[in-house]
N, C-alpha and C positions, 0 to 999 in steps of 0.2 A: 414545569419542572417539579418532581415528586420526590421530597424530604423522604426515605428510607426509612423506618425504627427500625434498627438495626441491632441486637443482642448476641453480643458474642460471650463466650464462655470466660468466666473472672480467673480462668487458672493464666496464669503468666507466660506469654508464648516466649520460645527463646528465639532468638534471630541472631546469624554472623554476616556481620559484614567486614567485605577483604576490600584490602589497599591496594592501589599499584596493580591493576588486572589489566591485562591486556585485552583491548575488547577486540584483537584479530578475528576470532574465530564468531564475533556477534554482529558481524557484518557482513552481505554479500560481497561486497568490494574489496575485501579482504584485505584491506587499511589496518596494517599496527600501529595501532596509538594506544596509550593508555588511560583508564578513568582512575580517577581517584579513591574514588570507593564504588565497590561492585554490591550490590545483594540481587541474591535470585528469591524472588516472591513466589512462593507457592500457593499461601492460601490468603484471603481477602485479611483475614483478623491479624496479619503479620504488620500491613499498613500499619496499623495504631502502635502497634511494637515500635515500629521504624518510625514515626515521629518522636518519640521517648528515647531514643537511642542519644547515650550520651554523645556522640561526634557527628554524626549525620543530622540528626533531630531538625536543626534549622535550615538546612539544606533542603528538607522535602519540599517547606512551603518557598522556595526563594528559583521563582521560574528559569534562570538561567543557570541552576546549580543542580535541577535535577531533568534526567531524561530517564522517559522509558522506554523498552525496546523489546523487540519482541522474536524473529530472526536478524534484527536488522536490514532487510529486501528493501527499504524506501531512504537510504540513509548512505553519506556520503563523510567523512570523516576526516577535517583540514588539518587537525591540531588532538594532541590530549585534551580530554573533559576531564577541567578542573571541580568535579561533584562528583554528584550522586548518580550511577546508571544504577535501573532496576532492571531487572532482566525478569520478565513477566511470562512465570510457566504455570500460569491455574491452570488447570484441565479441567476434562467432563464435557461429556454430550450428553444431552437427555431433552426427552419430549414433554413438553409440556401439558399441552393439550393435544386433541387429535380428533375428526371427525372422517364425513364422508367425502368432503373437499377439499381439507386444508390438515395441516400439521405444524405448529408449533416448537420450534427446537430454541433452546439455551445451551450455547456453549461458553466455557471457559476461555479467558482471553489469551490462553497459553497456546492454547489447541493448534495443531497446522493449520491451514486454512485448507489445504489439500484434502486433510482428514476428514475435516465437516463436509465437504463436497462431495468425498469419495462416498462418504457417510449415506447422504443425501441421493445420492446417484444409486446405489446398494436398495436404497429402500423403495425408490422409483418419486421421490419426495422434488416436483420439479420448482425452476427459480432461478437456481446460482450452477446449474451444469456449464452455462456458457462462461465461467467462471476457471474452470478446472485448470489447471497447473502452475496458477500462479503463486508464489512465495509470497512468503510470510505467514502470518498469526493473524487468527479471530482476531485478536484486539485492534490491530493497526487496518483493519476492515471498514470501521465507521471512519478514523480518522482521516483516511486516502479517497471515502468513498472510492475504494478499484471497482473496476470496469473491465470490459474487455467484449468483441465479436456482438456489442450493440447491447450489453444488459450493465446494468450498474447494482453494485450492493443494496444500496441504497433503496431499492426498488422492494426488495425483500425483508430487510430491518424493521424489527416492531419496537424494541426499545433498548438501551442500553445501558448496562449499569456502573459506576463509576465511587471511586474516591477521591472528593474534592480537596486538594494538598495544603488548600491556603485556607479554608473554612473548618475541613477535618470533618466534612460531614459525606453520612453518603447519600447520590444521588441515584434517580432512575428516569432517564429522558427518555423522552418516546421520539419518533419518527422525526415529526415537524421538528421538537426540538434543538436536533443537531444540526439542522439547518444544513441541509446537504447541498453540493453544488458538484457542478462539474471538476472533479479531483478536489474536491473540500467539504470543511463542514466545521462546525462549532469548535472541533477539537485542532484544527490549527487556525485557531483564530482566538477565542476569549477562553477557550481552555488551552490552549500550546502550552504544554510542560504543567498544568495545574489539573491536570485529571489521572486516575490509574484506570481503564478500563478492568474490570475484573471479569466481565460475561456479556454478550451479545445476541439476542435473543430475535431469531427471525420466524418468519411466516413463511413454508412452503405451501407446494400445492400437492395434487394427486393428480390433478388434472394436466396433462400435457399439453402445452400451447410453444411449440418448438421457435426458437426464434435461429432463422438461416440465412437472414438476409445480409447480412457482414462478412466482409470478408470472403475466404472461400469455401464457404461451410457446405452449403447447399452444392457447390460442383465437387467438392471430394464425396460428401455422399452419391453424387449421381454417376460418382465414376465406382462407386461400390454397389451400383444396384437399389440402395436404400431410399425408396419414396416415403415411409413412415417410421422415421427411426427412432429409438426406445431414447431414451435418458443415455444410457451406455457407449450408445453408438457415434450420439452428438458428443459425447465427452471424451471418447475416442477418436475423432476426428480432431476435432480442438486441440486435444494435447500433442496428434502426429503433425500438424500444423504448425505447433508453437514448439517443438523441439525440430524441425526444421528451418526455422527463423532466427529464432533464440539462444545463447548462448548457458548454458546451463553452471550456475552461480559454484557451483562446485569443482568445475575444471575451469572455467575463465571467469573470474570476479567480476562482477558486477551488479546493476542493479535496477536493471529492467530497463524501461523507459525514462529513458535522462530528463527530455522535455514534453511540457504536453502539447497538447495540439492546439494550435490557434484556432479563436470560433469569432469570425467576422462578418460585417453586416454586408445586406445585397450592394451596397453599393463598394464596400472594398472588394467583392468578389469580382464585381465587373470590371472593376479595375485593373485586378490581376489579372482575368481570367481574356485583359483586351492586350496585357503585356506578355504572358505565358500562358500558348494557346493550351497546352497538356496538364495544365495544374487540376489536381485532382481534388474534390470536396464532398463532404457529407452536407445535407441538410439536416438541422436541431436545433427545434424551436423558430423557427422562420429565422435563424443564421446558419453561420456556414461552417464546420468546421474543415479546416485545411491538415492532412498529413502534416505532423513537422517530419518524420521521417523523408516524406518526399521533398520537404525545403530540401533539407541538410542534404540529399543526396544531389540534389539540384546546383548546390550549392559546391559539391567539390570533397566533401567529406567522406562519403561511405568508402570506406576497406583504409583511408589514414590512419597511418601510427605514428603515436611520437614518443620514440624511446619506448618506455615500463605502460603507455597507454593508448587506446586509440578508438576509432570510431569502427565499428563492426562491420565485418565485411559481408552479411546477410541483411542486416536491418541497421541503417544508421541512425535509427534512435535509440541504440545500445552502445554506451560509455563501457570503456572495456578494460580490467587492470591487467594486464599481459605477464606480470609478477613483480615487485619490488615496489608500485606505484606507489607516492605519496599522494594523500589526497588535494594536497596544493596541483599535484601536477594533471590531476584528473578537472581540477575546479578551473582553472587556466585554459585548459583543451575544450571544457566547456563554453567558457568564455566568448572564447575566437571562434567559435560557431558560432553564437550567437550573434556576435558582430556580423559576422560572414554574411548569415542567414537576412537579418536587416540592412543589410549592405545593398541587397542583390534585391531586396521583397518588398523591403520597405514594413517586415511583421517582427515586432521583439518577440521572441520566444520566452518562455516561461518554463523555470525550473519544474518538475512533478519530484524530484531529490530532495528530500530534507538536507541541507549542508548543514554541518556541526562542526563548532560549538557556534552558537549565534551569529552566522556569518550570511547575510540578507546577501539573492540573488541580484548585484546590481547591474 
């Protein structure tokens, strides 16, 4: 972990921070609850402003008073947040370095995540195409480790850089540091709630090493003809993919994948696999991972409603707010799957939703 000297300009930055904000519209699940106090972060040297703020100031370092967010895509919302939300819009893209192999990018933790990709994809810069369409911001990138069609962020990440809430210092972790996992990493763990990511710095390539084996990647191209397809084409396929599955957060709330996928050893596999002959699994890492999508559907769930919410009627590991939903009534429906799901499997599933305000998946 690398201490920062960090120099910012002595002139006085100004900052407003609002009361009483509705964070509807900073969420995909489109939950009206309210935060107590909103600010939108623009630029890194605003942080140290916003520690000095006469009402917020002790909020930044006090972890269950401050959230940050960034579309809101990973985030599910029980109750009003009695704090601080920051709503994290740095921009910029820019190259760092660049050679005959590899390329360099830093982005802003504000950035779409869509953008950097499109970006990416634009330049022929390969890595994170099997990435393309999913919500959210650069920032919330290291902390989800997201994933998708067999590539993980993580794989790409050189370093990232951060404002420590509770020390006031800034950081720049590298790879190892954040200690990545399957949907995790440093930052919902010993950082949750005490970091600001400000930029994300990754390594692409030039070199195309297509990865098709997930999913239906590789037969939507062969039903186009394409035996060697460019950046464009895999990232076109992916996104007609996942807007045929996917419910798009802007006509029906929600917030991707509800749960993650269970990853169990040879011996629970045989054991499922001697009680339900069709259960489907990836191998990773000599375990197994299991669709929770195919529990839940296994289980009775996929096209239920109940009432304002319900399980998706394309992919049921898509929690869905159908319009009015409280987020109690989303966390509930979550709930009774889970039970459902270890009812029937004998697998507890595991939240991939951040639930807020500090309300542990139990």
């Amino acid at each position: 972990m690398l201490l920062l000297k960090a120099i910012f300009n002595t002139i006085a930055v100004m900052i407003t921070v609002e009361k009483n904000k509705s964070l509807r519209h900073f969420n995909t699940f489109g939950i009206d609850v309210n935060a107590r106090y909103l600010f939108h972060l623009h630029r890194p040297d605003e942080l140290q402003a916003l520690t000095e703020h006469h009402e917020v100031g002790d909020m930044v370092s006090v972890e269950d008073k401050l959230l940050v967010v960034g579309q809101g895509s990973n985030m599910l919302f029980t109750s009003d947040f009695d704090g601080l939300v920051i709503i994290n819009e740095i921009s910029g893209i820019r190259i760092i370095s660049e050679d005959e192999s590899g390329v360099v990018v830093e982005a802003g933790a504000g950035v779409i995540w869509n953008d950097l990709v499109e970006f990416a994809v634009a330049n022929n810069f390969a890595g994170i195409e099997n990435l393309f369409l999913i919500p959210g911001t650069v920032g919330a990138t290291p902390v989800q480790n997201i994933g998708a069609y067999g590539v993980e962020a993580a794989e790409t990440i050189e370093k990232v850089r951060l404002y420590h809430t509770v020390t006031r210092e800034w950081l720049e972790l590298n790879n190892q540091e954040c200690r990545f996992g399957y949907r995790d990493s440093i930052f919902k763990n010993e950082l949750k709630n005490r970091a600001v990511i400000c930029s994300v710095t990754f390594r692409l390539s030039k070199r195309i090493k297509p990865r098709l084996e997930y999913g239906n990647i590789r037969e939507e191209l062969e039903k186009r003809r394409i035996s060697d397809p460019s950046l464009r084409q895999i990232s076109d396929v992916i996104a007609d993919i996942r807007r045929s599955k996917l419910p798009d957060p802007a006509v029906l709330g929600n917030a991707g994948s509800f749960f993650k996928n269970p990853v169990v050893s040879i011996d629970e596999l045989g054991r499922l696999r001697g009680s339900f002959s069709g259960i489907s699994y990836f191998e990773q890492g000599g375990r197994y991972k299991i669709p929770a999508g195919w529990l839940i559907e296994q289980a009775g769930w996929k096209g239920h409603r109940s009432v304002n919410t319900g399980c998706y009627e394309k992919q049921a590991l898509i929690l869905v707010n159908y319009g009015g939903a409280a987020g109690s009534e989303v966390l509930d429906l979550a709930l009774r799957i889970r039970e459902s799901v270890q009812e029937k499997f004998g697998i507890r599933l595991e939240s991939e939703v951040n639930i807020v305000p500090g309300q542990a998946f139990y």
